[in-house]
C-alpha atoms as one frame of an Amber mdcrd trajectory, in Angstrom:
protein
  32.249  17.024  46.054  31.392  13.426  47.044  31.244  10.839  44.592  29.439
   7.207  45.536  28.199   4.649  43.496  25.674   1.689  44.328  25.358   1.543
  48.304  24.250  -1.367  49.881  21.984  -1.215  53.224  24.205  -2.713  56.085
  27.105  -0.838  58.067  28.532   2.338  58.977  29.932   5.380  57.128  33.808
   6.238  58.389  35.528   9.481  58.202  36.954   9.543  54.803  40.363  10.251
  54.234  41.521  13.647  52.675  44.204  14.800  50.271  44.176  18.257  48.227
  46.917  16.747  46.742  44.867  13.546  45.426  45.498   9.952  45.295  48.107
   7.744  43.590  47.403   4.120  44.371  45.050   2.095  46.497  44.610  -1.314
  47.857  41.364  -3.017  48.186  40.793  -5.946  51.475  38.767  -8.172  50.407
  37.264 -12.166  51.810  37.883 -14.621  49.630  34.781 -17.128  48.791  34.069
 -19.990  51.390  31.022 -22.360  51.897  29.654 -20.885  54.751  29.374 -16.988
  55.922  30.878 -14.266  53.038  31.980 -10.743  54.114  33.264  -9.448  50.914
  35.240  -6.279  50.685  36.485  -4.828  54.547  38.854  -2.314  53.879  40.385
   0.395  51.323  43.940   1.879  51.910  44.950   5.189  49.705  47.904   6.457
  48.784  49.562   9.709  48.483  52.929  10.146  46.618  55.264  12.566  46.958
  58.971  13.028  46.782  59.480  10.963  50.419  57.261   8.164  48.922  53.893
   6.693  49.731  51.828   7.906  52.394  48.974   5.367  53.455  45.527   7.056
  54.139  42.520   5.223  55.940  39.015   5.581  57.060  38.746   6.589  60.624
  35.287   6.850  63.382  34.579   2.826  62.911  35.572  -0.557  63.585  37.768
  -1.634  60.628  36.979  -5.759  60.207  40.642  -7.676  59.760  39.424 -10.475
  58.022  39.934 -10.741  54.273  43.480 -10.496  52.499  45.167  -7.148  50.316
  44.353  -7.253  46.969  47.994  -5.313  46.668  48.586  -2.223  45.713  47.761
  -0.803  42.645  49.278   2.891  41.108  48.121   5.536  38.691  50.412   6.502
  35.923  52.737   9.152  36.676  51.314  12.269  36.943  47.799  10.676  37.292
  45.336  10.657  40.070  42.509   9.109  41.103  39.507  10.504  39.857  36.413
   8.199  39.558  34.952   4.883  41.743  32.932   2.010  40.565  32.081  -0.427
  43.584  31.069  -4.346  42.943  27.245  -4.798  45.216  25.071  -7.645  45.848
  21.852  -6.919  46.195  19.518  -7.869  49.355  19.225 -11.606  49.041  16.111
 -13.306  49.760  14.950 -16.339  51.883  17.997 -16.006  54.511  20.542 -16.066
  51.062  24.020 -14.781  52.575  24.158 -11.344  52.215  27.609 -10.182  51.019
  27.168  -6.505  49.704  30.285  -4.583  48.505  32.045  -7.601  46.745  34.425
  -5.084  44.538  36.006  -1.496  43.646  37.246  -0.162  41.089  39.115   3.237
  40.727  39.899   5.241  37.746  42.729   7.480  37.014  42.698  10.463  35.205
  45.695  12.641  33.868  45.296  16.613  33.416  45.773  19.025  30.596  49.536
  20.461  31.158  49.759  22.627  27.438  48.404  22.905  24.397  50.144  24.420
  21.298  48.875  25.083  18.303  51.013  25.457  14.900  50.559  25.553  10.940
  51.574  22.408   9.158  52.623  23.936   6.247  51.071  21.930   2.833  52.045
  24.172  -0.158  54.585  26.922  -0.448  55.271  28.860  -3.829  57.370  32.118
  -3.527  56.345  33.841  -7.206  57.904  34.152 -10.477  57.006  37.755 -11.447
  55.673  38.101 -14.666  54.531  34.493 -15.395  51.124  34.098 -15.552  50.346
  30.724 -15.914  48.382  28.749 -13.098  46.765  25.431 -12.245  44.977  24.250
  -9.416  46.402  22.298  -6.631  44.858  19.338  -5.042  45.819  17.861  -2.137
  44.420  14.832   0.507  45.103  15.821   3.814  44.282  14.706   7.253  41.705
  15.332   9.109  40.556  14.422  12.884  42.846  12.228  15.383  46.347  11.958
  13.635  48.719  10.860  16.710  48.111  10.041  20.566  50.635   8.209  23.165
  49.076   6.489  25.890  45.525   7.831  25.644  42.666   6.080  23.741  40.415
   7.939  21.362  37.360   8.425  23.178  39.417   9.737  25.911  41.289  12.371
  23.314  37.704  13.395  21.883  36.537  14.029  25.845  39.417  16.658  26.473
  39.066  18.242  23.238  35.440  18.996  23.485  36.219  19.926  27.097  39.296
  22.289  25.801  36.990  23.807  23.206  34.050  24.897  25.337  37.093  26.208
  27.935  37.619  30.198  28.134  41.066  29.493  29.781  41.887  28.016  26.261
  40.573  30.825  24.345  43.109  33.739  25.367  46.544  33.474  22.499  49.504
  36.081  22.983  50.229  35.736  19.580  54.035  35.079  19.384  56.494  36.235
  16.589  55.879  34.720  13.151  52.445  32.707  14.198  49.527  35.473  14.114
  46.966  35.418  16.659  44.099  35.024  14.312  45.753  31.757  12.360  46.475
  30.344  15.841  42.529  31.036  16.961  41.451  29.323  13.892  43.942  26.591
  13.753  43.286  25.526  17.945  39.190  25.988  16.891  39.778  23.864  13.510
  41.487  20.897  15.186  39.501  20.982  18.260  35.986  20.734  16.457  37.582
  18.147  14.400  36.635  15.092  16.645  36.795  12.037  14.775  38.914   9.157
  13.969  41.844  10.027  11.050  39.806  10.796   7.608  41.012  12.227   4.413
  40.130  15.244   3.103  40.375  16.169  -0.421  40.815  20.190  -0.916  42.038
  22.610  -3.794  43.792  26.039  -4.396  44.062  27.858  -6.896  47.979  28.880
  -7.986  49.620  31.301 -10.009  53.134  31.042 -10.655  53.280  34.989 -10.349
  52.203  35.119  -7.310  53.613  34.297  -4.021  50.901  31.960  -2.237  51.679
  29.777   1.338  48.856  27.089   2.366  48.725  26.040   6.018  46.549  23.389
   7.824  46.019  24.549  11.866  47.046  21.357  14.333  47.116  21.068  17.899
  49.105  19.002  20.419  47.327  18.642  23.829  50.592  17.197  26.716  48.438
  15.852  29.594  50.553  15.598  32.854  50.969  11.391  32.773  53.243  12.223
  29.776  50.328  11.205  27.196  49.842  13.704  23.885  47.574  13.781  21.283
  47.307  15.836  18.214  44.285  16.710  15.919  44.548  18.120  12.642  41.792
  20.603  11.303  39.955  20.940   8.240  40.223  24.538   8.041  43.268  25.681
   5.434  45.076  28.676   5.938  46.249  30.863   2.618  48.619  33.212   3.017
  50.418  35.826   0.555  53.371  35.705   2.537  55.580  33.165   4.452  54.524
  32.083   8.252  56.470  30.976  10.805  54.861  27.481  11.115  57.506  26.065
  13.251  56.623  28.882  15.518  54.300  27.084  18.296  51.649  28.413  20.673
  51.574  27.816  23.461  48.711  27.754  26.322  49.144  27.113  29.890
């Protein structure tokens, strides 16, 4: 797909440079501010990393400009690529006003989705005491919404969990020993619909010291591929009559 921001109305399109892989880093030529004639921005180097180094990619079919100076290089995050443009552009001016154009850029980098894995957090575990029958109820404040992230800002967690919970790829679970299929489809839906900032829940169970009774809140842990995690806790509980394997974790490619 092509992406393009504002456009002004002078020059030439080039050939655009191509990489399936994506881009790492870019530099941005740009005039500096004089008294008389301003050009602005002239040029835009990209960069492709890989395990020799930096490759340089540039625009081809026109006359580059030299004048201007590098801005110097700047690099995604590792395992990030570039993956949204903003560009700085004067408008027309009027009444022979020096026309300057593109006067800026800015890139954006993005990190994928590497794994998610989902697990039970467990909250309350009581094995039974046979014939007792005495019970209570139990009540707990536990947390709900954002709980943890490294290197990735809410807004930005929120954005790949609503994208991970309207994804069918993220819908499929093996089921692995000792974490059910159905708790780990409830737990990844739980956590994922929980989008919000860290909140406290208050909830309740019922518990009778006869009977054996396990309660389980469903988390996930999304790994993006810069090295960046975040985990959401749901506000769905999980009751159980028998032990789970909480430490037992899901996980999605």
């Amino acid at each position: 797909m092509v992406i393009c921001s504002t456009k002004g109305e002078w020059g030439s399109w080039a050939t655009s440079a191509e990489s399936t892989h994506g881009f790492d880093a870019a530099n941005f030529k740009q005039e500096q501010y004089h008294s008389f004639d301003n050009a602005g921005g002239s040029n835009l180097y990209m960069y492709k990393n890989s395990s020799t180094g930096y490759t340089e990619f540039q625009a081809t079919g026109t006359t580059i400009p030299d004048f201007g100076q590098w801005r110097g290089t700047r690099y995604c995050r590792k395992g990030a690529k570039i993956c949204a443009i903003q560009t700085k552009v004067q408008e027309k001016q009027v009444s022979g006003g020096d026309d300057v154009a593109l006067d800026g850029v800015r890139l954006y980098c993005c990190a994928n989705v590497v794994s998610v894995k989902v697990y039970l957090d467990a909250l309350y575990e009581i094995e039974g005491q046979g014939g007792s029958k005495s019970s209570y109820t139990e009540t707990r404040d536990i947390a709900v919404g954002l709980v943890s992230s490294t290197q990735i800002d809410e807004s930005t967690s929120f954005d790949v969990a609503a994208s991970l919970s309207l994804s069918a790829n993220f819908g499929v679970f093996s089921g692995s020993a000792g974490l059910e299929a159905s708790y780990a489809k409830s737990a990844f839906s739980s956590a994922l619909n929980s989008r919000q900032q860290k909140t406290t829940k208050s909830t309740s169970w019922h518990v009778r010291f006869s009977d054996p009774l396990y309660i389980y809140q469903g988390r996930t842990v999304v790994y993006m591929s810069d090295g960046g995690t975040f985990e959401l806790a749901g506000d769905l509980i999980q009751q159980s009559d028998s032990r789970l394997n909480a430490s037992s974790i899901e996980a999605l490619a």
